[in-house]
N, CA, C and O atoms as a DFTB+ gen file, in Angstrom:
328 C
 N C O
     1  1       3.689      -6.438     -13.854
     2  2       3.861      -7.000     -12.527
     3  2       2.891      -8.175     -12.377
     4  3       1.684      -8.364     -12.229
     5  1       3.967      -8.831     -12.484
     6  2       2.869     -10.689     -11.872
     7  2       1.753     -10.558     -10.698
     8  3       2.322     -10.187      -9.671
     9  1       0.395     -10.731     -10.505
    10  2      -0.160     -10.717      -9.706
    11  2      -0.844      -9.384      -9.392
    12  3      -1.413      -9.087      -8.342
    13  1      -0.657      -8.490     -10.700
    14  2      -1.573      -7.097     -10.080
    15  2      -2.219      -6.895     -11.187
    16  3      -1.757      -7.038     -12.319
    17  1      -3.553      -6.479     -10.833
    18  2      -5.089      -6.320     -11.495
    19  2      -5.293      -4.661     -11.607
    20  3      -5.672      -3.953     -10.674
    21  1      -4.940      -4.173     -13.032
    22  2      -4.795      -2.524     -13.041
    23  2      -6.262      -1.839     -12.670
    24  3      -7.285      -2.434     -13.010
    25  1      -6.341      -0.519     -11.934
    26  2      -7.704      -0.122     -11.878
    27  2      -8.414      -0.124     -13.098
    28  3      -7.937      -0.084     -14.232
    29  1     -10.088      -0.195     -12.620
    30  2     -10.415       0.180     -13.876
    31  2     -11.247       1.418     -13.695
    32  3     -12.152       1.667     -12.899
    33  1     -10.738       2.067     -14.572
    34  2     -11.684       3.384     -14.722
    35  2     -13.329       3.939     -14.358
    36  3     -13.677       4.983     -13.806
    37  1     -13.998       3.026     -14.793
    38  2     -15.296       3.131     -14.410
    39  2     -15.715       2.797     -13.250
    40  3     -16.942       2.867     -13.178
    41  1     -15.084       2.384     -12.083
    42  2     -14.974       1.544     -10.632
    43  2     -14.200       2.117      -9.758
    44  3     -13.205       2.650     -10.248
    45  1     -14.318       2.188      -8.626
    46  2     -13.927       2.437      -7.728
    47  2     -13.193       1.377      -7.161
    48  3     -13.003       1.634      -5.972
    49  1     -12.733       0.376      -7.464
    50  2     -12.425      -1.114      -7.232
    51  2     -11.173      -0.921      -7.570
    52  3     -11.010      -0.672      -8.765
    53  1      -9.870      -0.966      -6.658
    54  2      -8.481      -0.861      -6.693
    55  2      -7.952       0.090      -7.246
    56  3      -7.248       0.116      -8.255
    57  1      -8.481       1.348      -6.207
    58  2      -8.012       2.597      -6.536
    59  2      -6.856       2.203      -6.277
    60  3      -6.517       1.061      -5.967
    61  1      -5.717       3.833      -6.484
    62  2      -4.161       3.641      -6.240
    63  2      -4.380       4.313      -4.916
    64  3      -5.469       4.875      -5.029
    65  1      -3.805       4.582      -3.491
    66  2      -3.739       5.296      -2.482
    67  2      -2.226       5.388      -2.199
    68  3      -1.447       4.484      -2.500
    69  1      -1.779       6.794      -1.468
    70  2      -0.626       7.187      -0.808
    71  2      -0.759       6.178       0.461
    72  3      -1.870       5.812       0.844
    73  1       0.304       5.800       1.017
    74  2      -0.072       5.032       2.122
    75  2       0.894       5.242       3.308
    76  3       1.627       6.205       3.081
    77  1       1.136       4.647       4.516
    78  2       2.197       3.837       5.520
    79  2       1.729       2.956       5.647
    80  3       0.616       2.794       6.147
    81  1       2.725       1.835       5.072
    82  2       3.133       0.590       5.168
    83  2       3.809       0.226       6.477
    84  3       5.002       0.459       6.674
    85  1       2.937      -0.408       7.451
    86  2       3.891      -1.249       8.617
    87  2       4.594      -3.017       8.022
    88  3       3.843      -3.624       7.259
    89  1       5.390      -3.427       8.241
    90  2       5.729      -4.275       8.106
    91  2       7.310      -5.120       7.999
    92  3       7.931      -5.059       6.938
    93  1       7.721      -5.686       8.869
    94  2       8.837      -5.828       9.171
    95  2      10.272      -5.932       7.804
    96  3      11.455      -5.596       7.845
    97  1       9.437      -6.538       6.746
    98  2      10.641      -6.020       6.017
    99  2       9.634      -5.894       4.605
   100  3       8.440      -6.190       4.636
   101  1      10.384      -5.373       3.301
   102  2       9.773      -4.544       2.107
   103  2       9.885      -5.394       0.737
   104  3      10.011      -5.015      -0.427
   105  1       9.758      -7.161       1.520
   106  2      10.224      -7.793       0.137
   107  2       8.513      -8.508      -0.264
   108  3       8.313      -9.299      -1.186
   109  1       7.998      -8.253       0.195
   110  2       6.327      -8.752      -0.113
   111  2       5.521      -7.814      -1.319
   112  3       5.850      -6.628      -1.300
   113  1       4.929      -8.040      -1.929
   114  2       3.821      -7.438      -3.230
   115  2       2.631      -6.884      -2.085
   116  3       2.316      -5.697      -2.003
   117  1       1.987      -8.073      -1.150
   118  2       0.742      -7.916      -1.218
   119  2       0.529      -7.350       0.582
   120  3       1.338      -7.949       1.290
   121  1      -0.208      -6.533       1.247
   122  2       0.487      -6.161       2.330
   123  2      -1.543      -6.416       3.271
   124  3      -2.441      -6.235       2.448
   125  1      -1.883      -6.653       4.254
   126  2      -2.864      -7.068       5.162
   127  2      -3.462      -5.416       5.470
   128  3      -2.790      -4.590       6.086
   129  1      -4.509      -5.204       5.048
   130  2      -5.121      -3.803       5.420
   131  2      -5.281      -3.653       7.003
   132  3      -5.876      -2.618       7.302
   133  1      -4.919      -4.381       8.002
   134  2      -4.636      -3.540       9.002
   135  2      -3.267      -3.317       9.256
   136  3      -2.963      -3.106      10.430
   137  1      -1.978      -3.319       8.022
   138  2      -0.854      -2.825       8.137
   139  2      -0.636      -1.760       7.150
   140  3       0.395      -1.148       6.872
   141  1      -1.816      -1.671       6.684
   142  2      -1.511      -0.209       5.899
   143  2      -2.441       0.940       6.006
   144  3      -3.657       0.764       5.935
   145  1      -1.910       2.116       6.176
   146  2      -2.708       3.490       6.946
   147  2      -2.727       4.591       5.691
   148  3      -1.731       5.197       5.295
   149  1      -4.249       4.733       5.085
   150  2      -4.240       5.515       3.737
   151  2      -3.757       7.179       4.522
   152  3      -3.894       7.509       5.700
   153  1      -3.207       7.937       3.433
   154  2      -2.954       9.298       3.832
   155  2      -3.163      10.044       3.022
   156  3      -3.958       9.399       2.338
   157  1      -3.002      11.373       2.337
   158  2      -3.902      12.292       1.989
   159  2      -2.499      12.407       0.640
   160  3      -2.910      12.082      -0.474
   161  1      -1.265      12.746       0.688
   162  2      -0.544      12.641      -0.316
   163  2       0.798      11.980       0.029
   164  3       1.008      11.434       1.112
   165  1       1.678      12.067      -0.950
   166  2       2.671      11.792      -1.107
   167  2       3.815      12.219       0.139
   168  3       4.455      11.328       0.697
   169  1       3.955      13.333       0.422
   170  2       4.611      14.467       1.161
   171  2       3.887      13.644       2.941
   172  3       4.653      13.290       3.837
   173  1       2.607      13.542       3.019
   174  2       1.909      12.621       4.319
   175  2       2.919      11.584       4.552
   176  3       3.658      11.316       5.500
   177  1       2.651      10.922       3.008
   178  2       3.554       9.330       3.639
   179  2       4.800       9.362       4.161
   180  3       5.273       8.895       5.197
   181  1       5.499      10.339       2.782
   182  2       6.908      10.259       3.456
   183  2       7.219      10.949       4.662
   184  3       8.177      10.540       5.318
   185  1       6.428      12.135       5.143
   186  2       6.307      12.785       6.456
   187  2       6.255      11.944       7.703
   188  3       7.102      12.100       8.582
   189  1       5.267      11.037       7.811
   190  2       4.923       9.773       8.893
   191  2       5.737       8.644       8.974
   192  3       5.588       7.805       9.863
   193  1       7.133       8.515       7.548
   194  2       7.382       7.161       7.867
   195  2       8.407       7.204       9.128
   196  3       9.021       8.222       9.445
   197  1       8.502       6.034       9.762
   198  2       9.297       6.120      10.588
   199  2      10.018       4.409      10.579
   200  3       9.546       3.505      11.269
   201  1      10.959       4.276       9.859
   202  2      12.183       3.188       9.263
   203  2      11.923       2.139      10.602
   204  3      11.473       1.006      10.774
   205  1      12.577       3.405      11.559
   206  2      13.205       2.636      12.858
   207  2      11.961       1.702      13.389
   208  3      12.162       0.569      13.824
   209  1      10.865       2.197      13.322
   210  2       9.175       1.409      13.452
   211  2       8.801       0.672      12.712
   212  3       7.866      -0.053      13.051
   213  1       9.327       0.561      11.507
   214  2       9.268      -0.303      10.649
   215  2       7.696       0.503       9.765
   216  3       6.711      -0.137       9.397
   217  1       7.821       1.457       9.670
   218  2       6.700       1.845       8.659
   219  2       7.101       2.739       7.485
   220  3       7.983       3.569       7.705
   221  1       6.518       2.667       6.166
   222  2       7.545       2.878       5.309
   223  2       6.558       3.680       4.319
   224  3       5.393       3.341       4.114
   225  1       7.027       4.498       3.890
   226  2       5.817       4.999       2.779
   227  2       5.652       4.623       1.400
   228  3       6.704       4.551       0.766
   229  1       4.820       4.422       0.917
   230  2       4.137       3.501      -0.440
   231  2       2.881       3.906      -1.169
   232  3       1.774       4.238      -0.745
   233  1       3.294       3.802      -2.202
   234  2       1.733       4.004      -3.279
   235  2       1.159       2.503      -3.216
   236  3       1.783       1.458      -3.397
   237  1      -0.175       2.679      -2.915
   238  2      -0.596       0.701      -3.060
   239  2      -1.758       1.222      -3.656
   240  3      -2.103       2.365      -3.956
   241  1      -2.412      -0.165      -3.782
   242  2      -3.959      -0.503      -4.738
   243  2      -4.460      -1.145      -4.298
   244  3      -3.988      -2.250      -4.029
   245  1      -5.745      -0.768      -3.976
   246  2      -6.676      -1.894      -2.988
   247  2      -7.967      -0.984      -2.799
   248  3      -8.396      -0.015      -3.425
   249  1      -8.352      -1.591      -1.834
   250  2      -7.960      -2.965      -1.028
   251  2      -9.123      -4.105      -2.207
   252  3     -10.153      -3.895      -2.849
   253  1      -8.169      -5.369      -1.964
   254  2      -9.051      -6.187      -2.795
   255  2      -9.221      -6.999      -1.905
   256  3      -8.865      -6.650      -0.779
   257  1      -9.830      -8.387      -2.089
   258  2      -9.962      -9.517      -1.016
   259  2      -9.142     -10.973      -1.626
   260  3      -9.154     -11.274      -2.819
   261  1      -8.495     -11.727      -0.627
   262  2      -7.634     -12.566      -1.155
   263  2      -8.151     -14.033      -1.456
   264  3      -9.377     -13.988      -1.364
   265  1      -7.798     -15.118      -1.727
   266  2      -8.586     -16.048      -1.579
   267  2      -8.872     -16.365      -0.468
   268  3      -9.932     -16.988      -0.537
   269  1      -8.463     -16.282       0.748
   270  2      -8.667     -16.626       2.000
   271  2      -9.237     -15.862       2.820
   272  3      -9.050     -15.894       4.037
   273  1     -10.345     -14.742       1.945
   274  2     -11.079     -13.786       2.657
   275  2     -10.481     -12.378       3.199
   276  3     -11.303     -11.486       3.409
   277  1      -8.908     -12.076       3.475
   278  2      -8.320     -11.699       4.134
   279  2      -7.961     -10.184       3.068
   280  3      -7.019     -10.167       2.276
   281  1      -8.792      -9.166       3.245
   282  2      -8.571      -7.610       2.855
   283  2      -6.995      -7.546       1.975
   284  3      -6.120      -7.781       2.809
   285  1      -6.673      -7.422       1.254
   286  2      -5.186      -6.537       1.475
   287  2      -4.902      -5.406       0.144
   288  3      -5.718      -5.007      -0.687
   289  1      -4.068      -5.211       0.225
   290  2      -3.505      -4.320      -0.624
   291  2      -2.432      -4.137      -1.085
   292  3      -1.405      -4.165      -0.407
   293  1      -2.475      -3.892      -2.462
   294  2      -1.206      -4.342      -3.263
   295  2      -0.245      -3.298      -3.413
   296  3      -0.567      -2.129      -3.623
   297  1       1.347      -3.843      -3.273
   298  2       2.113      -2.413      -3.596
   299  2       2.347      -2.132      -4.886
   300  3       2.586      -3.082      -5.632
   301  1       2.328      -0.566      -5.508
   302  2       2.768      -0.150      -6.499
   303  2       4.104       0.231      -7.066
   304  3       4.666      -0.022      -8.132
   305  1       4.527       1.144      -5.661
   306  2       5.743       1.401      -5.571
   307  2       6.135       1.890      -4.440
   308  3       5.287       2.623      -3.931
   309  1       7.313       1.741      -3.710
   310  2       7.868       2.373      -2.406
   311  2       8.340       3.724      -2.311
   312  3       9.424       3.949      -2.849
   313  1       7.796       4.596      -1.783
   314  2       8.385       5.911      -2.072
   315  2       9.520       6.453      -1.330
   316  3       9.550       6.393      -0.101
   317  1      10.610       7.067      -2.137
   318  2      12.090       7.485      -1.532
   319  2      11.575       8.168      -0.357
   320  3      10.400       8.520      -0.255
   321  1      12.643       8.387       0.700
   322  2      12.316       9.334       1.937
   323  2      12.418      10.506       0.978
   324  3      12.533      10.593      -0.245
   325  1      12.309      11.662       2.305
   326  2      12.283      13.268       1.759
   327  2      14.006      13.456       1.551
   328  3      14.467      14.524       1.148
C-alpha cells in the first residue's frame, strides 16, 4: 500500500487499533484523529457503527503526524458489518 509506514516492533509508533471511522464517504487512506474513536475490539467497532451517521468500523494505524502538523491515522482495512 502506497503511502503506509508498517509498525515497527520495538515502538510503539503506529500501532494497528480497532476503530470508528466518522467520515462522509470511505474512499480516503488517511483519516484526521478527531474522526476516529479507538475501541477495545473488533466486535466494539462493528457493534457502534452506525452507516446512516456515517461512522464505519476499521482497523487503522496511527496516529502519525502529517506534513502539515495535522494528527491522523491511516486505514488498514474496513471491517464487514456483523
Amino acid at each position: 500500500m502506497q503511502g503506509f509506514v508498517s509498525p515497527d516492533p520495538q515502538t510503539e509508533v503506529s500501532e494497528e487499533y480497532w476503530a470508528l471511522v466518522y467520515m462522509p464517504g470511505r474512499n480516503r487512506q488517511h483519516y484526521p484523529a478527531n474522526c476516529v474513536r479507538l475501541v477495545d475490539s473488533a466486535k466494539a467497532a462493528r457493534t457502534g457503527a452506525q452507516p446512516a451517521q456515517r461512522l464505519f468500523p476499521a482497523k487503522v494505524a496511527g496516529p502519525s503526524k502529517s506534513s502539515k502538523g495535522q494528527m491522523l491515522y491511516t486505514l488498514v482495512e474496513w471491517l464487514s458489518p456483523e
